[in-house]
C-alpha positions in Angstrom: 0.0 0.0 0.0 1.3 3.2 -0.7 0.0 6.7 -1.1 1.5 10.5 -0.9 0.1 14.2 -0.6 1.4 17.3 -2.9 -0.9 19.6 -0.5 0.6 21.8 1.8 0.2 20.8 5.7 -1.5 24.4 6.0 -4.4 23.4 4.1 -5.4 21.3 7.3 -6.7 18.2 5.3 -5.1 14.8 4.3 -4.8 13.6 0.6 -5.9 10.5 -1.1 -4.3 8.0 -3.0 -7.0 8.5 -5.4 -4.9 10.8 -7.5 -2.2 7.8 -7.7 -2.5 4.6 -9.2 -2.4 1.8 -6.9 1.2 0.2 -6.7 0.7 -3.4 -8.5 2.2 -6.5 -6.5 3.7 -9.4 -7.9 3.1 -13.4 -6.8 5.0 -15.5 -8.5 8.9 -15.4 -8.1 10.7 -16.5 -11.3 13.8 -19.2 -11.8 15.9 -16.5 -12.0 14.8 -15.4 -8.7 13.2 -11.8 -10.1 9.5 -11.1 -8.7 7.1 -11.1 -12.1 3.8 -9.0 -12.0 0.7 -10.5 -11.3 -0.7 -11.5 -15.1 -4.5 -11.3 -14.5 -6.8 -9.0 -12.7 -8.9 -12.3 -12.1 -5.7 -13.4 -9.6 -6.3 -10.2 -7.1 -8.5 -9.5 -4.4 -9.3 -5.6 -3.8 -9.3 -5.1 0.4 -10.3 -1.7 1.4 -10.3 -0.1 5.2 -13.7 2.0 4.9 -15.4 1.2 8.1 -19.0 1.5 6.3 -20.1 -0.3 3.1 -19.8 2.3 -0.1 -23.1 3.8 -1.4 -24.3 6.1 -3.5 -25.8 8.6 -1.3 -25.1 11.9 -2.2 -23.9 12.3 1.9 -20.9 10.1 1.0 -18.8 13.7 -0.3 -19.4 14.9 3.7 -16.4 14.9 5.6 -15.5 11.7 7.9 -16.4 12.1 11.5 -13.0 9.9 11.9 -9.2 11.9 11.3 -7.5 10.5 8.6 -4.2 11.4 6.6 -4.6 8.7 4.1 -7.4 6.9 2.4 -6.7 4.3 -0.5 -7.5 1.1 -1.5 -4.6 -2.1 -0.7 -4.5 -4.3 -3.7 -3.6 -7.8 -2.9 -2.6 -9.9 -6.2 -1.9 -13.2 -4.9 -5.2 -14.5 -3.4 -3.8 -17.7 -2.8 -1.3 -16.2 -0.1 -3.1 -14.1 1.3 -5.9 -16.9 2.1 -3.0 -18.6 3.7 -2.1 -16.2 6.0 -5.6 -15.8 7.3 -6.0 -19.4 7.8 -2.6 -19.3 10.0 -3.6 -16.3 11.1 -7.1 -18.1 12.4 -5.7 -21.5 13.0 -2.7 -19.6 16.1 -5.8 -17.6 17.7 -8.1 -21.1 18.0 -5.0 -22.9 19.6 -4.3 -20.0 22.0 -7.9 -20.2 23.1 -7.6 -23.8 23.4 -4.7 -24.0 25.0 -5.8 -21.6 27.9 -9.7 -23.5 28.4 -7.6 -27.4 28.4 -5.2 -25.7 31.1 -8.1 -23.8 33.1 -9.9 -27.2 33.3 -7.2 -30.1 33.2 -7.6 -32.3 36.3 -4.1 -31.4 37.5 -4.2 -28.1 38.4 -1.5 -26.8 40.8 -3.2 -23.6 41.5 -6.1 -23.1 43.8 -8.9 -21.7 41.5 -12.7 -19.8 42.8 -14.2 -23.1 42.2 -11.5 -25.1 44.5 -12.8 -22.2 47.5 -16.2 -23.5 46.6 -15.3 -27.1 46.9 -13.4 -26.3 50.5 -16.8 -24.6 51.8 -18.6 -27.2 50.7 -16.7 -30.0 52.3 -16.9 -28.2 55.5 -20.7 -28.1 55.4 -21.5 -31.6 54.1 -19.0 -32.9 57.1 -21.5 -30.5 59.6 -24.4 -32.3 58.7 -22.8 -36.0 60.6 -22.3 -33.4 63.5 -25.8 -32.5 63.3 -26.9 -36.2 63.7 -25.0 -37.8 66.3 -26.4 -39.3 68.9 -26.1 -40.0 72.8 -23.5 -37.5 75.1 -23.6 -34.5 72.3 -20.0 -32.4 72.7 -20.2 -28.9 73.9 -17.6 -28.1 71.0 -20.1 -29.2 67.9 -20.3 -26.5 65.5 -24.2 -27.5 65.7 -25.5 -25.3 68.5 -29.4 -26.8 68.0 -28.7 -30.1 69.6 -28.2 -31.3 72.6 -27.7 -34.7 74.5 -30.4 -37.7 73.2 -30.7 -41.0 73.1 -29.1 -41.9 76.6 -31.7 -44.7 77.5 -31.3 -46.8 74.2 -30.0 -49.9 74.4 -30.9 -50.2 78.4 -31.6 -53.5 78.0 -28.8 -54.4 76.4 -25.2 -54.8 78.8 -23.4 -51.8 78.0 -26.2 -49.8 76.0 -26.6 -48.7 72.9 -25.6 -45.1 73.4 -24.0 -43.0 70.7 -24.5 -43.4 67.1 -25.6 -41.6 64.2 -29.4 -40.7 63.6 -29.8 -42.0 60.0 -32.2 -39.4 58.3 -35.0 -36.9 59.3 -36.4 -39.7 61.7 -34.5 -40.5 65.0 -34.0 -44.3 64.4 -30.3 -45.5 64.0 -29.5 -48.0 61.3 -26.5 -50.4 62.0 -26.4 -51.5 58.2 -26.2 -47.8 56.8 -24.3 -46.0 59.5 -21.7 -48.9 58.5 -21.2 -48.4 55.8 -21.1 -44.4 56.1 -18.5 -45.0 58.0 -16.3 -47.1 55.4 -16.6 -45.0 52.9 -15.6 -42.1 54.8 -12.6 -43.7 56.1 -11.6 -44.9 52.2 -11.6 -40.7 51.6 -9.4 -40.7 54.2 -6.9 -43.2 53.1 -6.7 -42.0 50.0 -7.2 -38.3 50.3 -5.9 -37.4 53.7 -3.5 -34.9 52.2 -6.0 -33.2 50.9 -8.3 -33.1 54.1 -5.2 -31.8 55.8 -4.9 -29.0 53.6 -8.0 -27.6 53.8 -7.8 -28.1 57.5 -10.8 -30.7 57.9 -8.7 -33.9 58.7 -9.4 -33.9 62.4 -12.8 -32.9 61.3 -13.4 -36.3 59.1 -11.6 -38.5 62.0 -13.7 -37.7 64.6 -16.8 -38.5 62.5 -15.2 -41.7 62.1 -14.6 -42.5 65.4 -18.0 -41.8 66.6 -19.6 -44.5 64.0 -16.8 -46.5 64.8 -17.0 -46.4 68.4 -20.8 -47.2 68.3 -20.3 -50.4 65.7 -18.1 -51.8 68.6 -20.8 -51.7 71.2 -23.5 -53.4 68.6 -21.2 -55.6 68.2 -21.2 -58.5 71.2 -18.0 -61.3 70.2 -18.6 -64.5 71.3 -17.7 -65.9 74.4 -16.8 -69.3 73.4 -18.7 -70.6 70.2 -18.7 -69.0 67.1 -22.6 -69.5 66.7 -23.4 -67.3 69.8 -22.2 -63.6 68.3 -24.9 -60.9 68.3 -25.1 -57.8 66.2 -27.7 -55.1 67.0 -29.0 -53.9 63.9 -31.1 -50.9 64.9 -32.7 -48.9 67.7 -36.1 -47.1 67.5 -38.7 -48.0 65.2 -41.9 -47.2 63.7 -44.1 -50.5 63.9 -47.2 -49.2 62.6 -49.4 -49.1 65.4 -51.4 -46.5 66.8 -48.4 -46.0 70.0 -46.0 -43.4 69.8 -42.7 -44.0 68.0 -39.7 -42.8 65.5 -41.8 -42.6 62.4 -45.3 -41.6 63.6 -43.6 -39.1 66.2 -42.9 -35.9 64.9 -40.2 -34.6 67.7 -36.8 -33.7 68.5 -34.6 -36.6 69.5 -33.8 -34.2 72.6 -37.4 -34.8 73.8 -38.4 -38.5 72.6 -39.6 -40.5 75.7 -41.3 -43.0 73.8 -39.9 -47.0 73.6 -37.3 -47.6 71.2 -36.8 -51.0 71.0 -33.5 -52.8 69.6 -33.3 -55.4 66.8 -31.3 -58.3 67.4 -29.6 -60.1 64.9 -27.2 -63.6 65.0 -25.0 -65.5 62.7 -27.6 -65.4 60.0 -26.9 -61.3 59.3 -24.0 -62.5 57.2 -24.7 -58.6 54.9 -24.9 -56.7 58.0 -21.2 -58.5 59.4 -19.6 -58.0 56.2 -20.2 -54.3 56.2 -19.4 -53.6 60.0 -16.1 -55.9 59.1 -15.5 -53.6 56.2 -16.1 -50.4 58.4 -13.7 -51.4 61.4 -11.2 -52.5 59.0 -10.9 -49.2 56.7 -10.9 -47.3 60.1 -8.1 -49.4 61.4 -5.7 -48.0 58.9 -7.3 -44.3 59.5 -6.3 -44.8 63.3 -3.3 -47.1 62.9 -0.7 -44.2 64.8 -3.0 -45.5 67.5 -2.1 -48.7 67.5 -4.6 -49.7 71.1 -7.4 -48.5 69.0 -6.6 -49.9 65.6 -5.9 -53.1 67.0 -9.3 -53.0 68.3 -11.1 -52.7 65.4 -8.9 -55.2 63.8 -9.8 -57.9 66.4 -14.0 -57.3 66.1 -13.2 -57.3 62.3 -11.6 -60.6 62.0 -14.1 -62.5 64.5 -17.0 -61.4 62.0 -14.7 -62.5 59.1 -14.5 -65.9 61.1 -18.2 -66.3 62.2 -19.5 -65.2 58.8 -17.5 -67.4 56.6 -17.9 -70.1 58.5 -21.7 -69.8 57.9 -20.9 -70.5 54.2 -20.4 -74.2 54.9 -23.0 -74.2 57.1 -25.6 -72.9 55.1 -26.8 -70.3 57.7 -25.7 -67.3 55.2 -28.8 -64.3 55.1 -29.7 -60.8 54.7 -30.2 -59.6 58.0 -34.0 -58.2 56.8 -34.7 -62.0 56.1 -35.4 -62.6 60.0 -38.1 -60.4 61.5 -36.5 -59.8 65.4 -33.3 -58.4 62.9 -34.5 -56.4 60.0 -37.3 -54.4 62.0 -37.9 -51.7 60.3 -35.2 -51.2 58.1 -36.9 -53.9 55.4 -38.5 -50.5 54.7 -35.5 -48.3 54.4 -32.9 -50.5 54.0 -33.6 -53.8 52.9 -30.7 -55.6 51.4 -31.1 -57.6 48.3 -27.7 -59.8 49.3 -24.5 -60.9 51.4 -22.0 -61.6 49.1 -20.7 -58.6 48.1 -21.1 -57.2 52.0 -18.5 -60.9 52.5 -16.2 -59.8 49.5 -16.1 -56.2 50.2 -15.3 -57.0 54.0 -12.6 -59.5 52.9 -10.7 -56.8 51.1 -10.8 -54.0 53.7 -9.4 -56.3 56.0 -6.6 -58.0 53.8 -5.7 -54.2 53.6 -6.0 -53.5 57.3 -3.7 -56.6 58.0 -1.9 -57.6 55.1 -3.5 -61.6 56.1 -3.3 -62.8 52.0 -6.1 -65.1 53.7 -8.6 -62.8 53.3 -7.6 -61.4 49.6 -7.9 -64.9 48.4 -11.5 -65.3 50.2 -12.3 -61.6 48.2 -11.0 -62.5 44.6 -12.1 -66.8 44.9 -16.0 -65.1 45.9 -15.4 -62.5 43.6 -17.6 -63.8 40.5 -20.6 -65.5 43.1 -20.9 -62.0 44.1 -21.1 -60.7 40.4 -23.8 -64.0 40.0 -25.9 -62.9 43.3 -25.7 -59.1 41.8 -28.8 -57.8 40.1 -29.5 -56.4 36.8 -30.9 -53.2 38.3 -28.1 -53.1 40.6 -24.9 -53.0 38.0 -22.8 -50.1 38.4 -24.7 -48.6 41.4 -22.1 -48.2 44.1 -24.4 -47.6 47.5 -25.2 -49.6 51.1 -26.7 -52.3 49.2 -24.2 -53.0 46.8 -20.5 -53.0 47.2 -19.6 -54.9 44.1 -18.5 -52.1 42.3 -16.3 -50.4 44.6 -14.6 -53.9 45.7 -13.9 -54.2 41.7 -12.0 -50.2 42.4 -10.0 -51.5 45.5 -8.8 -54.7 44.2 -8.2 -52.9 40.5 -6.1 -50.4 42.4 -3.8 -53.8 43.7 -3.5 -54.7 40.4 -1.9 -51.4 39.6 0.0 -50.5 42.3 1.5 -53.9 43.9 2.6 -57.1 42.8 0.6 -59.6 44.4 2.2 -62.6 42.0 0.6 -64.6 40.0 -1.9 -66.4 42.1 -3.9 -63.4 42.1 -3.7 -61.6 38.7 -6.6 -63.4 37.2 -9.1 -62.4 40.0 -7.0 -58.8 40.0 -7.8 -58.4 36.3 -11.2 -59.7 35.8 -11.7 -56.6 38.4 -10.1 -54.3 36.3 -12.2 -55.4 33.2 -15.0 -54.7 35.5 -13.5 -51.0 36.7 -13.0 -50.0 32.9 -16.9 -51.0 32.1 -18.0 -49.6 35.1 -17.0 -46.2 34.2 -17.3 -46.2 30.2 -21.2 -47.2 31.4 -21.0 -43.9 33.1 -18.9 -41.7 31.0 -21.9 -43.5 27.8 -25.2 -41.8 27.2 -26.6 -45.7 26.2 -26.4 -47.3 29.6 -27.8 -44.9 32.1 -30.6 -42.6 31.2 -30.4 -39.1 32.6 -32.5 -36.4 33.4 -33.1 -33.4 30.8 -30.9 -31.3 33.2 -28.2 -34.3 32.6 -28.0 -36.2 36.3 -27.2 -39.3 35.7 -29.9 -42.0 37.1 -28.1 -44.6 37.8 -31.5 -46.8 40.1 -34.3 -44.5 38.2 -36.8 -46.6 40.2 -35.8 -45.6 43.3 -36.2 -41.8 45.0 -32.8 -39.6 46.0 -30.8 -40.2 42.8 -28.4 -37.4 44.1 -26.7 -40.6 46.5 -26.0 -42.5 43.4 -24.7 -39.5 41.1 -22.1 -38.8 44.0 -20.7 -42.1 44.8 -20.2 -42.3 40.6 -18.7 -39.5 40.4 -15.9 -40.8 43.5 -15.3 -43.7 42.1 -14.5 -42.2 38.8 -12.5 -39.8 39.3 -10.7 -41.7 42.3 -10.4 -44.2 39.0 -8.9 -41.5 37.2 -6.3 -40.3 39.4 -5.2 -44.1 39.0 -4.9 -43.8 35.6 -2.6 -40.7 35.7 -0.7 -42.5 38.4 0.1 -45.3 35.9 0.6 -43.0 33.4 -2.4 -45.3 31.7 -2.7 -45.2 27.4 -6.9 -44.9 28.2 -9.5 -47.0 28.6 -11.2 -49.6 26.2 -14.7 -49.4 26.2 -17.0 -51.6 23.8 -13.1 -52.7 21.6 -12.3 -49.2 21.4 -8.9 -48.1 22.9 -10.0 -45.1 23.8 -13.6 -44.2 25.0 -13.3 -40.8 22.8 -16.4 -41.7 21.1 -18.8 -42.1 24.6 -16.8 -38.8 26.1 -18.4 -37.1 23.1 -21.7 -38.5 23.5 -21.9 -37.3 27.0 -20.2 -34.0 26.6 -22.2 -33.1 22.9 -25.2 -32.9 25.3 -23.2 -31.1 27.8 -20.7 -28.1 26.5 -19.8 -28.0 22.7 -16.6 -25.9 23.8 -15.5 -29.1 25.5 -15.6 -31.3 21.9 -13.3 -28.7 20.5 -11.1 -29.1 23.1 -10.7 -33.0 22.6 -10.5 -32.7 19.4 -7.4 -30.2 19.4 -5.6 -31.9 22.3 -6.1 -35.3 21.1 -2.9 -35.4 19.2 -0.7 -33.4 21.4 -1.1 -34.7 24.9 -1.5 -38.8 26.0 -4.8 -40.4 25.6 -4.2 -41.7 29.3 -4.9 -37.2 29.9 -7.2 -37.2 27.6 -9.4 -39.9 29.9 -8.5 -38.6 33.2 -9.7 -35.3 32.3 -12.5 -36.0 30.2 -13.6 -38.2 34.0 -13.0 -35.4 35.6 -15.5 -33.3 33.6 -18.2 -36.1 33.8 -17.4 -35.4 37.9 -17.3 -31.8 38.0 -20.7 -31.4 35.7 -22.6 -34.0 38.3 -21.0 -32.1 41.6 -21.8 -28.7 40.0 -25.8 -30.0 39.1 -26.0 -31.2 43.0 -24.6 -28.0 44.2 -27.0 -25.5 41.7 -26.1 -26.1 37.8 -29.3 -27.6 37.7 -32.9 -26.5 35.5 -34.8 -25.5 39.0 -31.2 -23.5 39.9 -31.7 -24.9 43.9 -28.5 -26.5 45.4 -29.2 -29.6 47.0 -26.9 -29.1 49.5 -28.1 -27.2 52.7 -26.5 -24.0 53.1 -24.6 -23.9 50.4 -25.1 -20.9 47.3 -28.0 -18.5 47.2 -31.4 -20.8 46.9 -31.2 -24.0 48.7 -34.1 -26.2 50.4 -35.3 -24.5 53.4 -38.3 -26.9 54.6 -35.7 -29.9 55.0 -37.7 -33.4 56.0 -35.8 -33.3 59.5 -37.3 -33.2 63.2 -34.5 -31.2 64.8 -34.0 -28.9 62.8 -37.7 -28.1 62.0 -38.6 -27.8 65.8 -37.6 -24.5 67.4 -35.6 -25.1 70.8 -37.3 -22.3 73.2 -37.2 -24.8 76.4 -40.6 -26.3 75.9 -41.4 -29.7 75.7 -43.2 -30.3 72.3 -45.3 -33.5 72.3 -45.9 -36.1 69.2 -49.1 -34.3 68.7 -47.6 -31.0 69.5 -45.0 -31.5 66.7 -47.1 -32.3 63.7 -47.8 -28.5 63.5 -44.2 -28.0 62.6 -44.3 -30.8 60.4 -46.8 -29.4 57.9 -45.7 -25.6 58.6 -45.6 -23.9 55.5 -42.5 -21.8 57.1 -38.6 -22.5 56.2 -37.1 -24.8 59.4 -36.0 -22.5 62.5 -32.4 -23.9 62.1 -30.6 -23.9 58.7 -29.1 -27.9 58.8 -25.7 -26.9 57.1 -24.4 -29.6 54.6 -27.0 -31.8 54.5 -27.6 -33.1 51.1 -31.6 -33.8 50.5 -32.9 -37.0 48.1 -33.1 -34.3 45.0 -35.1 -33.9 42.2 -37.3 -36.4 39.8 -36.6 -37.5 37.1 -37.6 -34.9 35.1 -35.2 -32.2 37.6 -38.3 -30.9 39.2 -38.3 -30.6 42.6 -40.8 -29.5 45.6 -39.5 -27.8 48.8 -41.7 -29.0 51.3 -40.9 -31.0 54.7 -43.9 -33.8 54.2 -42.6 -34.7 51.0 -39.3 -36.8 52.2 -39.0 -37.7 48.5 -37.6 -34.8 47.9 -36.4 -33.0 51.1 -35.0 -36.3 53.0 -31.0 -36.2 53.9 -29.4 -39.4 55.2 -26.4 -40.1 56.5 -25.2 -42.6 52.9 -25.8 -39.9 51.2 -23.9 -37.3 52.7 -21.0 -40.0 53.4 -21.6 -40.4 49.2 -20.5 -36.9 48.4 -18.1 -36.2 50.5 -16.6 -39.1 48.8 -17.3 -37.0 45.9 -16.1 -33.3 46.7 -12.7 -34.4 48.5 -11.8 -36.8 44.7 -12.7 -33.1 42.7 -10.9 -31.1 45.5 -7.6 -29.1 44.0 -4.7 -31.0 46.0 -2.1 -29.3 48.0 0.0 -26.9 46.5 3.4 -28.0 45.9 3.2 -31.5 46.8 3.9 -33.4 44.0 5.1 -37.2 45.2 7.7 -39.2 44.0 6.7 -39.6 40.4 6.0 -35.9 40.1 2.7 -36.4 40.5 0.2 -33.7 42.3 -3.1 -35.3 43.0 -3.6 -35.2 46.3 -3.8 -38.9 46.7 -1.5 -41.6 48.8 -0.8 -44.0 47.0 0.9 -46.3 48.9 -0.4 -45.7 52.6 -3.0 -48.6 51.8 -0.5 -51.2 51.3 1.7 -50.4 54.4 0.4 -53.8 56.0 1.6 -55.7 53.0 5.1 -56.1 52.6 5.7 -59.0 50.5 4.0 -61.2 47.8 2.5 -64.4 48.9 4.0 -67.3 48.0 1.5 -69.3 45.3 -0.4 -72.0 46.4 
């Protein structure tokens, strides 16, 4: 482009190129090296710099509102170049942009972001809400100022009582089979993620959850004195029996003020579910607690006498669910009626091979590995919750496969795992297996109400899954003979965020497909935390407390009941029950049953459906936001890794191969 002006600079106004011919650039270079000019008009594209199209309104002689010295044309006479450098031009911006959204959302971040501050609040209140439900001697130094001491009579008949505990839901009863396995999975964060608890200052917080369901599943647990046939478990105290008399169900009251009966189940030899998830629990909290060795050791000893009595049973044919018998299910065939054993036996056996190193009980886990899978059913595949631990026993021993050599005797129970871990989550990383709701939870047991339990404990196990594959520096997954689930992460995502695709699709040949999965998992995670916590069509977090419209009529007696220093009665209380007022007491953390399956959801405290925390729930996505949670800063471990994981501190009880059979 060129252009010059013959007026004087008195005249106060610029001059156009008009008056000169446009200069005339060349394309081609010759063999001789000399530039040749362009040889058709047909070859050039004319690019001008006028801001407005050109008209022929008589207004276009009026002066521009704009100062300019210069206004002519730029003639471009090589199109073919010139598209070039636009499509270079294009092609450097789209990878910059790309290149700072895969960084801002890339599961290894080593900077706390907005959304990691998020993550700590919420951690802090979904741990609250077990504060909010124990039971028994309440401490002065609970964060929960709206309780008090309850429950000190239950168990009276029993030698020791029954004091302590967790209150399962909105109702005052205490489930044995449920707070059990609340308190495994809590103690599995812990083994795995205790770095990260640390860091955001809620370790101490976690452990002394832990110990309060652990402390209670010692005392419902009475060992035998002499004969393995004569051990008793408790499974649950209070109960709502249907009759006209006052009780946990019909009674709408704070646990502070119950003085009706609350009778105890009693369960024997036959509860083999119910001993295989207490064996689990004390055996994932032995390793939490296993500085104290008094204490550890403890839970170690209770955990291998149910392992003894309940394996025992096998030969003996006296193998159950505990809801089977009527004096030990009680009420809980309503809540928490469990549809098997086995996996409860196979998930026990592997906690405590862990807790003691004992090969024993791995070679119980992996040899009862595929009865389990036969026992499983269809509804229940890939639902990770208290009735089914199949899935998660198929994480643990996947993650011994990976991490220690076990020898040979065990890889082909090891592996049949891991083919079960890699189908587990393709099935939830595919739009074909689970259906979702328009919003885009996942249902993972659409017949059954609070789908919010099952989104959360998916969303642990896969991105506790992914952080394996990092770990391993893994090439991907195969899911349906592909080597690399790329296909179903599009499915999902397409529905999801279209900025997402293009990110893939750009990466995909510059960083390891092993990435590519991990963080592709970790968006499936952060889209089904973010929908629980607000992302969602009704734009309500399901977690109490937490962002600016959350459920305010929770389905829970304390914290419905105003605590003035009066005595409410059963009949007293209903008035709160069906107040159309928010609860007196906000219960912080508590994470309600959620919407339908349409994402619609009703804020009212007699629809439990809907409004209903419980303790496997909660214990579910904590699992959940401590797996998402940024990890420390600058603690990367030996392989360079920063994920916030341990991952060896599970195997410190194993210190050498077995020998093989």
């Amino acid at each position: 482009m060129s252009g010059s002006s013959n007026s004087p600079r008195a005249s106060g106004h610029a001059s156009s190129c008009m008056d000169h011919p446009p200069v005339i650039y060349v394309h081609s270079i010759s063999e001789a090296g000399r530039l040749l000019p362009s040889a058709s008009r047909w070859n050039s594209v004319e690019v001008d710099f006028h801001v407005v199209p050109k008209s022929n309104s008589p207004y276009d002689s009026l002066p521009s509102q704009y100062s300019k010295s210069i206004d002519c044309e730029l003639v471009i006479t090589d199109k073919q170049y010139f598209k070039r450098f636009l499509y270079v031009s294009l092609a450097i911006v789209f990878v910059i942009i790309a290149f700072v959204l895969l960084v801002q959302f890339l599961p290894h971040r080593h900077n706390h972001h907005e959304n990691s501050k998020n993550l700590t609040l919420a951690l802090h209140q979904a741990l609250t809400f077990f504060d909010a439900q124990k039971s028994g001697h309440y401490p002065s130094n609970s964060p929960v100022k709206f309780r008090g001491n309850s429950g000190l009579q239950d168990g009276e008949s029993v030698p020791g009582g029954l004091v302590g505990g967790f209150y399962d839901s909105g109702n005052n009863i205490k489930f044995s089979f449920p707070t059990a396995y609340t308190v495994t999975l809590l103690s599995w964060t812990v083994i795995e993620y205790h770095e990260k608890f640390a860091d955001i200052g809620e370790l101490d917080h976690v452990k002394d959850i832990i110990r309060w369901g652990s402390d209670y599943l010692l005392e419902i647990f009475v060992p035998p004195n002499s004969s393995l046939n004569s051990i008793t478990l408790y499974s649950q105290v209070g109960t709502g029996n249907g009759t006209q008399v006052d009780n946990d169900i019909s009674c709408w009251q704070r646990p502070e003020d119950m003085s009706y009966k609350r009778p105890v189940s009693v369960c024997d030899v036959t509860a083999s579910d119910l001993a295989g998830e207490i064996m689990a629990a004390l055996s994932a909290a032995s390793i939490v607690f296993q500085e104290d060795t008094a204490y550890s050791g403890k839970l170690i000893h209770s955990a291998k006498i149910l392992f003894d009595v309940a394996t025992k049973n096998d030969t003996d044919h006296r193998q159950g669910t505990y809801t089977a018998v009527d004096n030990c299910g009680g009420e809980a065939r309503m809540f928490y009626n469990s549809s098997g054993y086995k996996d409860e036996l196979v998930w026990g056996g592997t906690w405590l091979f862990f807790a003691t190193g004992n090969v024993s009980y791995l070679r119980y886990a992996t040899n009862h590995f595929g009865a389990a899978e036969e026992e499983e059913a269809i509804s229940e595949k890939g639902v990770f919750y208290w009735n089914n631990k199949l899935t998660a026993t198929a994480v643990l021993l996947t993650r011994l496969l990976y991490f220690q050599d076990m020898g040979y005797s065990y890889k082909d129970g090891a592996g049949s795992s891991s083919d079960e871990t890699n189908l587990l989550v393709c099935s939830y990383l595919s739009q074909e297996t689970f259906d979702r709701t328009p919003g885009g939870l996942i249902l993972l047991s659409p017949n059954n109400d609070k789908p919010i339990q099952f989104a959360a404990t998916a969303s642990f196990l896969s991105k506790l899954y992914s952080d394996y594959l990092e770990l391993i520096r893994s090439s991907g997954l195969n899911c349906s003979g592909d080597d690399l689930s790329l296909e179903m992460l599009r499915n999902f995502a397409m529905s999801q965020a279209s900025t997402y695709i293009t990110i893939l699709n750009i990466a995909g040949s510059n960083i390891g497909n092993g990435l590519i999965v991990a963080f592709s998992i970790s968006f499936v995670v952060i889209f089904q935390v973010n929908y629980i916590l607000g992302d969602n069509p009704m734009k309500m977090s399901y977690m109490v407390g937490f962002g600016n419209q959350y459920p305010t009529q929770v389905h829970h007696r304390a914290a419905s009941i105003r605590q003035d220093n009066q005595h409410y009665t059963c009949q007293e209380g209903e008035r709160w029950l069906y107040s159309n007022d928010g609860n007196p007491y906000i219960l912080y953390g508590a994470v309600v049953a959620g919407p339908d399956q349409n994402d619609y959801f009703l804020d009212k405290r007699d629809k439990p459906q809907f409004t209903e925390p419980s303790l496997a729930g909660n214990a579910g996505f904590v699992a959940a936001l401590i797996a998402l949670h940024d990890p420390p800063l600058n603690s990367p471990d030996t392989n360079g890794f920063n994920l916030g994981i341990d991952q060896n501190g599970i195997f410190e009880k194993i210190h050498k191969p077995p020998p093989a059979p």
